[in-house]
Short mmCIF file of the C-alpha atoms (twelve columns), coordinates in Angstrom:
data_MODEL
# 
_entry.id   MODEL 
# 
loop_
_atom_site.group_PDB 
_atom_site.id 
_atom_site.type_symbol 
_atom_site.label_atom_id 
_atom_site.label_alt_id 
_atom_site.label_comp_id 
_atom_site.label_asym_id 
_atom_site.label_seq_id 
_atom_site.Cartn_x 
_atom_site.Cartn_y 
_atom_site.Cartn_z 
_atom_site.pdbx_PDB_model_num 
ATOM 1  C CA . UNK A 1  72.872  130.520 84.973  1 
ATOM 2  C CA . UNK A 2  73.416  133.706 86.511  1 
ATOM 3  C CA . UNK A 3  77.040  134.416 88.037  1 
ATOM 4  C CA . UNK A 4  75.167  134.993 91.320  1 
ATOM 5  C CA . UNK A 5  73.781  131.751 91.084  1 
ATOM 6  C CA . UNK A 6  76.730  129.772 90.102  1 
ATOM 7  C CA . UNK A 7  78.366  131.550 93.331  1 
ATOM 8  C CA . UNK A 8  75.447  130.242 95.488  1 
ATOM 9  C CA . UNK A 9  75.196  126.899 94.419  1 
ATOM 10 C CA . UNK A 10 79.128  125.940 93.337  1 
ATOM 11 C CA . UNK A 11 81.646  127.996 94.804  1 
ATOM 12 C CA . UNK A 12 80.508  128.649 98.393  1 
ATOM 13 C CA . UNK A 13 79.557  125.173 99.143  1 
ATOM 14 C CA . UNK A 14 82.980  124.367 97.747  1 
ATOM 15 C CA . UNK A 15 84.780  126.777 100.108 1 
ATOM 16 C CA . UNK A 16 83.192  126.012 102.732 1 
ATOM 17 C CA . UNK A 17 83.893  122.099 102.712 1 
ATOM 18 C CA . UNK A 18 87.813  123.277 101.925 1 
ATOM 19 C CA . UNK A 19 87.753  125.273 105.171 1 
ATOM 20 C CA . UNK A 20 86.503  122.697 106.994 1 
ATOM 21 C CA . UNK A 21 89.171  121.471 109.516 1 
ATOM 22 C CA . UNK A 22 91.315  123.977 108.067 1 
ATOM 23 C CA . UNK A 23 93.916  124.672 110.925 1 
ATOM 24 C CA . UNK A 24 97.674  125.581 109.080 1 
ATOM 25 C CA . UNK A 25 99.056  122.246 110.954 1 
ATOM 26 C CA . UNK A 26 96.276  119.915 109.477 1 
ATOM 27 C CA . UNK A 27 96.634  121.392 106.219 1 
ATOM 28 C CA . UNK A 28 100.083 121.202 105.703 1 
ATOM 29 C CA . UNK A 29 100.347 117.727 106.692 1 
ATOM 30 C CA . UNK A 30 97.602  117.215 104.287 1 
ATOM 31 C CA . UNK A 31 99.212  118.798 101.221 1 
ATOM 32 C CA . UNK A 32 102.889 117.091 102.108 1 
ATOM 33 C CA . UNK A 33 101.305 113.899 102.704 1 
ATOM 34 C CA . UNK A 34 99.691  114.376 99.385  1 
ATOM 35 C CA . UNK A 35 102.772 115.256 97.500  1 
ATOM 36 C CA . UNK A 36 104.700 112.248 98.943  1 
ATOM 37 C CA . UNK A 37 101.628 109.888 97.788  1 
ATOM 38 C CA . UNK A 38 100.895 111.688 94.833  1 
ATOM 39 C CA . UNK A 39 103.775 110.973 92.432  1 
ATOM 40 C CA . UNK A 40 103.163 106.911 93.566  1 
ATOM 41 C CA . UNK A 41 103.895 104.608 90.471  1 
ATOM 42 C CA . UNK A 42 100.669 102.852 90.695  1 
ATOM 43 C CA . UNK A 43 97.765  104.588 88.187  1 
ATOM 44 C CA . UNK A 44 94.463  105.003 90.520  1 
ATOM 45 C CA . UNK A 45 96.220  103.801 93.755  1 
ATOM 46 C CA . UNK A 46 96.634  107.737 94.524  1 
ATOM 47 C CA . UNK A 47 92.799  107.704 95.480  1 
ATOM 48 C CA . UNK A 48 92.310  105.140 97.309  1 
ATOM 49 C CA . UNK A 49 95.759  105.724 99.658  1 
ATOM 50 C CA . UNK A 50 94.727  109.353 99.986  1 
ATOM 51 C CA . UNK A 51 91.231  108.797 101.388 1 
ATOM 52 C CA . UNK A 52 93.269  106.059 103.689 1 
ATOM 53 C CA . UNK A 53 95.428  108.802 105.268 1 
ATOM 54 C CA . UNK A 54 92.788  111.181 105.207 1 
ATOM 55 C CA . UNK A 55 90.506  109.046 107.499 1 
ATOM 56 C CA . UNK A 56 93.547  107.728 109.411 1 
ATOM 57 C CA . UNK A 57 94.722  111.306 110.552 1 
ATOM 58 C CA . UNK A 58 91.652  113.016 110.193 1 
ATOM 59 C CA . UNK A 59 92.391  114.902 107.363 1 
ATOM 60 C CA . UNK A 60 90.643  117.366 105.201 1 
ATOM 61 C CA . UNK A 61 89.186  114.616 102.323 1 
ATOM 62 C CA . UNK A 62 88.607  117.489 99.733  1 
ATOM 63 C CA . UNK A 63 91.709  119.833 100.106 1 
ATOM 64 C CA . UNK A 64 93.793  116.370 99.719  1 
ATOM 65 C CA . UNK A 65 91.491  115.263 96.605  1 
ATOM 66 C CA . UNK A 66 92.397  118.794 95.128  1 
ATOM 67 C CA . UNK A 67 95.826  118.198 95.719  1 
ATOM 68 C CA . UNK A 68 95.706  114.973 94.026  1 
ATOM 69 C CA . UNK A 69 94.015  116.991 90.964  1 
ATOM 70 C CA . UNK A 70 97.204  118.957 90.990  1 
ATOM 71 C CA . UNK A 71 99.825  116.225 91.430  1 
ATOM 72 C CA . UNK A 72 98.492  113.969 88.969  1 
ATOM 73 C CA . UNK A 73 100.724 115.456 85.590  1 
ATOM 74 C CA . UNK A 74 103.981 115.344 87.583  1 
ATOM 75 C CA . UNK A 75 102.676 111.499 88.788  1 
ATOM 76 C CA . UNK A 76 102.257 111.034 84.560  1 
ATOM 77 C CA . UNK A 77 105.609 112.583 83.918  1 
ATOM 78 C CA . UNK A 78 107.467 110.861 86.353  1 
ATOM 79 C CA . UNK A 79 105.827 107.914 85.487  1 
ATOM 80 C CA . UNK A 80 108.441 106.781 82.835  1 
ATOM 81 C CA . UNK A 81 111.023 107.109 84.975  1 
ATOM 82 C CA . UNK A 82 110.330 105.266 88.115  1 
ATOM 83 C CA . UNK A 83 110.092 101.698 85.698  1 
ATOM 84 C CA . UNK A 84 113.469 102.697 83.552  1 
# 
């Protein structure tokens, strides 16, 4: 694949669905909400509650799914310590 047509067919689409309902205010609450939720206990539960608040607020599903992406080793490390 050509870089023009990895552009074309990844990236743009990609950008285009995380600017989708992008106002700052909607954002932010998506990312905080995201970093409250993110470090929860519970393996796999992360998902589930983020697609929850993201259809409950109205939420940007795929900036909060990146989030969740980014969260996920500090949910891992803190892991250990929530159950000592």
């Amino acid at each position: 694949m050509s870089q023009n047509t990895i552009q074309r067919k990844i990236i743009l689409p990609l950008v285009s669905l995380l600017k989708q309902g992008a106002e700052p205010s909607r954002l932010s609450l998506a990312l905080a909400s995201d970093s409250f939720i993110g470090v929860f206990p519970v393996l796999g539960i992360a998902t589930v509650a983020f697609a929850g608040v993201a259809a409950l607020y109205r939420l940007n599903l795929p900036a909060i799914q990146l989030a969740n992406y980014l969260v996920f080793p500090m949910q891992i490390i803190l892991f250990s310590l929530f159950f000592m």
